[in-house]
C-alpha positions in Angstrom: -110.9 -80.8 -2.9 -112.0 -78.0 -0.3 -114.7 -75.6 -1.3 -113.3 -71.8 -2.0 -114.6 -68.4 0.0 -113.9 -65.4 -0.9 -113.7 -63.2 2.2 -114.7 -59.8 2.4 -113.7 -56.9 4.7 -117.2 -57.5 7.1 -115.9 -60.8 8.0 -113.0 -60.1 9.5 -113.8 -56.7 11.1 -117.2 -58.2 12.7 -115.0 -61.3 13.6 -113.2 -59.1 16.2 -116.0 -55.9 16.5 -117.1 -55.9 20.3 -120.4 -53.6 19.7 -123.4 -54.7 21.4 -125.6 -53.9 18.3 -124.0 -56.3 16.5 -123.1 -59.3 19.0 -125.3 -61.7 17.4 -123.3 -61.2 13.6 -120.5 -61.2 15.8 -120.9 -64.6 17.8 -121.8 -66.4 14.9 -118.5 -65.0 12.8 -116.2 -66.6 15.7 -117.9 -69.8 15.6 -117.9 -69.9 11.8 -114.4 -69.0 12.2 -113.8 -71.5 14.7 -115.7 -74.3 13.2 -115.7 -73.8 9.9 -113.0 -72.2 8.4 -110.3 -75.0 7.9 -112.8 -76.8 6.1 -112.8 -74.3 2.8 -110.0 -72.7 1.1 -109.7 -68.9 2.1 -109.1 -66.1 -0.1 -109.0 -62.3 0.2 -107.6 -59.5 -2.0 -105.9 -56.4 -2.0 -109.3 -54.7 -1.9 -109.8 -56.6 1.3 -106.7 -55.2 2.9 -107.3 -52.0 1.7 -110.5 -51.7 3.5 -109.3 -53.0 6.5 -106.0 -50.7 6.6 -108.5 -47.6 6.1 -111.2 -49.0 7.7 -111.7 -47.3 11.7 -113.1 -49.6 13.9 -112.3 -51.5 17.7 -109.2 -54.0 17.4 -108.3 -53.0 14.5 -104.7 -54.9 14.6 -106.4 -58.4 15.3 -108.6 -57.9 12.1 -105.2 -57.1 9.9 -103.9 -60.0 12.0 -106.7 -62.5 10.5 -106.2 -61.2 6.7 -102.4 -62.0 7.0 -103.6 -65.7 7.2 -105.5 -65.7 4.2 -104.0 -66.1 1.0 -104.1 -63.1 -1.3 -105.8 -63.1 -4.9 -103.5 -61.1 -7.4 -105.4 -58.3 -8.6 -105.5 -58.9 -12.7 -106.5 -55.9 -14.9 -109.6 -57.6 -16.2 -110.6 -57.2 -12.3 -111.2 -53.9 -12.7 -113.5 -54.1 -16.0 -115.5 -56.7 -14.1 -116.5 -54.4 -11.6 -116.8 -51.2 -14.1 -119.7 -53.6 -15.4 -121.0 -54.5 -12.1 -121.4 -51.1 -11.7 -122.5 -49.4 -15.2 -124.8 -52.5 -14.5 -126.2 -50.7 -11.2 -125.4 -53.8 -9.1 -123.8 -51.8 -6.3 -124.0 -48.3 -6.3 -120.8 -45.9 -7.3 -119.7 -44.9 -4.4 -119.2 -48.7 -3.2 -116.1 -50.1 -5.6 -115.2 -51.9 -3.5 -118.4 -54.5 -3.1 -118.7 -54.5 -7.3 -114.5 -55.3 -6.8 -115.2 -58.4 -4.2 -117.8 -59.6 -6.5 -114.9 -59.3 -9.5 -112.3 -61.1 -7.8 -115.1 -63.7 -6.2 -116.5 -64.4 -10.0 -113.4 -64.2 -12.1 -111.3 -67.0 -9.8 -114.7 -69.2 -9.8 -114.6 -69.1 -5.6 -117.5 -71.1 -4.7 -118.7 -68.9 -1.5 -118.3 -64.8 -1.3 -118.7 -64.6 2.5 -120.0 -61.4 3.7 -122.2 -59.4 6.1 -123.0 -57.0 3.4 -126.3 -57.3 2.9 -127.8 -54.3 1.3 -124.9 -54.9 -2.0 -124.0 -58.3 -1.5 -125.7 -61.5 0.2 -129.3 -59.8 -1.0 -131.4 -62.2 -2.4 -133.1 -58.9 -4.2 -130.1 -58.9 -6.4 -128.7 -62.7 -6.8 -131.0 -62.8 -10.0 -129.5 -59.6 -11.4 -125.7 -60.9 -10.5 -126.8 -64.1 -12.0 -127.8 -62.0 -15.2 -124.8 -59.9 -15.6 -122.4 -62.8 -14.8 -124.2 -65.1 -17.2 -123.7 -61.9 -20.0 -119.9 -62.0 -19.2 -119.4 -65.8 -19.2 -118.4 -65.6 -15.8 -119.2 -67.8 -12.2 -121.5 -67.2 -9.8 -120.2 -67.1 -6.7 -122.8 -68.1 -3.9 -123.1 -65.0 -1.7 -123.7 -65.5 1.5 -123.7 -64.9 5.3 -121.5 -66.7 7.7 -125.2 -68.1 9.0 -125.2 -70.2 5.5 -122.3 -71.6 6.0 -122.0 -74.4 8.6 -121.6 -78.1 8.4 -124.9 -79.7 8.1 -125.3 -81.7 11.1 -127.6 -84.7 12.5 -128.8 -83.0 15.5 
């Protein structure tokens, strides 16, 4: 059975962003994409989309275009309390629902992976322990979260 990864809005925008700054994040998005991708099971959510659809960035339509090929989580209530704990919990701060509501959907369908370039709220080693805590104190998974660069086939060469 394939591996599960949660995918959150960075990937896909990055995936198609054309910035200089962030070429490097960028190359090694497409070639996860390319390489890697049909080996896991994707999944997004409606806080995913929601990003995306409000988000302003270059090729906008090719990153909405990627998110319509990954299958959708349905948002459950409980969702919602997840991340009002992430965040009473000071995980993420306030203003960013949306990263306490990745980490929700991520933990409560057991996804193996939470894919992200997030790495001040998310893929942070700083707060793995502190996710790890919290989770633990809700009997829920821990997702791994991670960067795109943790994520390739392991190879002989």
């Amino acid at each position: 059975m394939k591996k599960s990864v949660y995918i959150d809005s960075t990937i896909l925008s990055i995936h198609c962003d054309n910035r200089s700054e962030i070429a490097n994040e960028t190359a090694v998005t497409i070639r996860w994409w390319r390489e890697e991708r049909n080996n896991f099971s994707l999944f997004i959510s409606e806080e995913t989309i929601a990003e995306i659809v409000a988000g302003n960035y270059p090729r906008k339509d090719e990153v909405i275009a990627l998110a319509e090929s990954i299958t959708v989580l349905p948002p459950e209530p409980h969702i919602t309390e997840i991340a009002s704990v992430y965040l009473a919990y000071k995980l993420m701060p306030e203003p960013l629902k949306g990263d306490a509501l990745h980490l929700a959907y991520a933990s409560f369908y057991k996804i193996d992976f939470l894919l992200t370039w997030n790495c001040n709220h998310l893929a942070n080693a700083n707060k793995r322990q502190h996710i790890r805590v919290v989770n633990t104190r809700l009997n829920l998974s821990v997702p791994e979260i991670i960067t795109p660069f943790e994520l390739f086939t392991e190879t002989d060469k």
